[in-house]
Each structure stands twice: as structure tokens, then as C-alpha cells.
N, C-alpha and C positions, 0 to 999 in steps of 0.2 A: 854647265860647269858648276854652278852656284848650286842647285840639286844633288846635286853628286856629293861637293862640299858638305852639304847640310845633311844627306845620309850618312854620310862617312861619319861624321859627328857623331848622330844618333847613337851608330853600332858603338863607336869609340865612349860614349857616355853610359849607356847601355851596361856594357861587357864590365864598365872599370866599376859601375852601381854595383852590379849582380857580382862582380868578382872579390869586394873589398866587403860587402857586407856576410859573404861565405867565409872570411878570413876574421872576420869582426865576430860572426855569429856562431861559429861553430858550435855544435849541441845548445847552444842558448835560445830560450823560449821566449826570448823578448815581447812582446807585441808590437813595439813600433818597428823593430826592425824587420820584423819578420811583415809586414806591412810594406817596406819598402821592396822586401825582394818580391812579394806579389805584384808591383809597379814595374819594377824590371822586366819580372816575366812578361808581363801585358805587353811591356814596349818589345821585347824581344821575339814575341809569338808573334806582333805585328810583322817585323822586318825577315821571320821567317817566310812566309807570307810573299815577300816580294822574290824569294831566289828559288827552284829548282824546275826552272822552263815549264811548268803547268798553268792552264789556265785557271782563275780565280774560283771559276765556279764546277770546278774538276775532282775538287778536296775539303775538307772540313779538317778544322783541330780542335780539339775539345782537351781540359785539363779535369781531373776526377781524384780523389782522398781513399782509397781502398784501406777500409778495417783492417790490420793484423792483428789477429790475438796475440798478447805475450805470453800466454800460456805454453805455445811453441817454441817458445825461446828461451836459452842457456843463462835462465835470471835468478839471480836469490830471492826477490820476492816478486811474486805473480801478480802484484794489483800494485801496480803505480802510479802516480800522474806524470805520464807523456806528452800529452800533447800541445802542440802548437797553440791550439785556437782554445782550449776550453780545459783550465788544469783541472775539474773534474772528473775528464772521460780518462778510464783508465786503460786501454788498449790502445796500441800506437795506430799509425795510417802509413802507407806512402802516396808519395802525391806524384801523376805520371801527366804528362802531356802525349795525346794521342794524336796522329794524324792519320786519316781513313781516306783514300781516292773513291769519290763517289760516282765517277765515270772512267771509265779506261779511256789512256791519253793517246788518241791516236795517232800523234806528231811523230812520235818518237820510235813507235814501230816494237818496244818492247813487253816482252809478255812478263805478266806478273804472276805472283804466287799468294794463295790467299793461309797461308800459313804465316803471321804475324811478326814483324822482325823485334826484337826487344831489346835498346840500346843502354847501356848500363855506363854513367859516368868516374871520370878519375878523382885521387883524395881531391877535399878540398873542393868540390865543383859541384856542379847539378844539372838537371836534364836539359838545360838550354843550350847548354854546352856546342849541342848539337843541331844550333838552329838555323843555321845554313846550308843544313844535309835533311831536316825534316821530312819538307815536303816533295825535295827529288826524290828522294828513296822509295815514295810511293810510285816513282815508274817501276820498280822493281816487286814491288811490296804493297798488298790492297792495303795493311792495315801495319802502321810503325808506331809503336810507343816508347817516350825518352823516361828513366823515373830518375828521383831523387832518390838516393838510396836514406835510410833510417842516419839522422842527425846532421844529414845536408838541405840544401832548397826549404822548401816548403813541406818538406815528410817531416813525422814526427820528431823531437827533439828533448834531452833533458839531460841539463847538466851533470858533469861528473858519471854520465851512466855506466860507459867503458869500467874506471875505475870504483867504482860504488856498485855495480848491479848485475854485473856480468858474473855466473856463479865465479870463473879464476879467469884474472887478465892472461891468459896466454893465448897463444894464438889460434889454437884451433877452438876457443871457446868465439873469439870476436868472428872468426869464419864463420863458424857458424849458425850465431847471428845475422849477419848478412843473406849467408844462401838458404836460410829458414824461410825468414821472412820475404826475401824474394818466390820464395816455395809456395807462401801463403796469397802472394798477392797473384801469384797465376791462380792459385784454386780459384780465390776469390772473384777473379773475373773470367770465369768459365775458360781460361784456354788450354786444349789439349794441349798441342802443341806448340813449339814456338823456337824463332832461329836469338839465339842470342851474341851479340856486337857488344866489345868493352873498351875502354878507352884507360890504357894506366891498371888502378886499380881495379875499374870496371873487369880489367881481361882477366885479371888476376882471379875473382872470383867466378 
């Protein structure tokens, strides 16, 4: 019971960390904050980890920063400083969490598909979103990635950009933005194809 108690915690300290500094952080490049949601993440990849009936040694999850050029995107100026980690580098990233099944789970009896799922989160959230459903999906799926879409989580971030750098705030300029750099960040990591899952605004786009 006490175990249980003390998980429960976890996710509940977890979810309210990672949820309150997305509300705190929004396009903000902070470095302490953005430090802290990399801490969340950690905890939160951990406790993915314990949920979708696979063995420990069945799956791996890896997180990765995939270059976007803004040269593909609807900006008034081509060279800014975006990023998170280093306000020198001037093309943005997104930052995805991957989980890959490294053995087919034969408990479960279902067959998977090696065409990649790509789960895309709602306003206001980020890839962890999804960290309860991670590692089951790989019974369906060899290879699932959650991302942060551009100015959530851990993906690129910089103030006022909607407003200041988008060539016009309407709406089909912020779309996109969105599905550009979603665009770039398949090229960028070789996938032909891929099934895409959204949540909110995630479906939206």
C-alpha cells in the first residue's frame, strides 16, 4: 500500500512539475526553468517505464534534439536566436522521446507494424504527455515517438516569436509553422513513412 502511495505521489509531483512550468514557460528560454522540465522529463520517462505490460529488457527510450532549419519556415527574419540551450545557435530543434521494442513481446500475441507511430501533443503540453501509453504502444508499433512541438517541452523556444517573427499572425501562417517543421523533422530523421496520433491540438494539425 505504502508503494503504491509513494508512486502515486511521484506521477501527482511529476505531472503538476512538468505541467506548471509549461504554463510558467511558454516560449520562454529560461535556463533554470527549462532545467527543471528536463528533471520532470527524467522522472517521467522513468515511471513510463513501469506501465504498458512489457518486459524491462523488451524496449529502450531514447530522447534526441533534431535541427530544423528556419529557412523553411513563415519568418521575417531567417537567422535568429532560438534556441533553448545555446542563444548563439540560430536554427531551431525539436526535442522527441523515442521508444523502439527491441524484442517482439510474445505475451500478448499481437503483431506489430514497423512503420513508426508519431504522437503529437495538445496546446500548452509536451511529449510526456503521453507517458503512460509510451511503452504499450510498442505492442502495436516496433518504433513510437512523442515530440515537443516548437515553443513547448524541451523543443526550441523564444519569446514573443508568434507575435514578432511570424511573416503575419494569422492563422494559416502559425499552421504553418507547425506542420513545416514537423515536415523537417521527419526528413531530418530519415522516415519515409509514418502513422500520426494527436491529442487537442496535436489532431488539429
Amino acid at each position: 500500500m505504502l508503494s503504491w502511495a509513494f508512486t502515486l505521489l511521484t506521477i501527482l509531483a511529476a505531472q503538476v512539475l512538468f505541467s506548471m512550468n509549461k504554463i510558467i514557460m511558454f516560449w520562454s528560454n529560461a535556463t533554470e526553468g527549462l532545467e527543471q522540465l528536463r528533471i520532470a522529463e527524467t522522472k517521467l520517462i522513468a515511471l513510463a517505464k513501469t506501465f504498458g505490460d512489457r518486459p524491462a529488457n523488451s524496449f529502450e527510450i531514447s530522447t534526441k534534439d533534431t535541427p530544423v532549419p528556419s529557412h523553411g519556415l513563415p519568418l521575417k527574419e531567417k537567422k535568429c536566436k532560438f534556441s533553448s540551450r545555446n542563444a548563439e545557435e540560430e536554427d531551431l530543434h525539436i526535442h522527441s522521446v523515442c521508444v523502439k521494442a527491441t524484442r517482439r513481446n510474445n505475451e500478448n500475441g499481437n503483431s506489430t507494424t514497423s512503420t513508426p507511430l508519431v504522437l503529437m501533443h495538445g496546446y500548452m503540453n509536451g511529449a510526456m504527455y503521453f507517458y503512460r501509453n509510451l511503452v504499450g504502444l510498442t505492442n502495436y508499433f516496433d518504433t513510437v515517438y512523442s515530440l515537443d512541438t516548437l515553443g513547448c517541452g524541451l523543443s526550441s523556444r523564444c519569446p514573443d516569436f508568434i507575435n514578432k517573427r511570424l511573416v503575419t499572425q494569422s492563422r494559416e501562417a502559425t499552421e504553418t509553422l507547425f506542420v513545416e517543421s514537423l515536415e523537417a523533422w521527419r526528413k531530418a530523421n530519415k522516415i519515409d513513412k509514418m502513422i500520426l496520433a494527436g491529442h487537442s491540438m496535436g489532431g488539429y494539425l
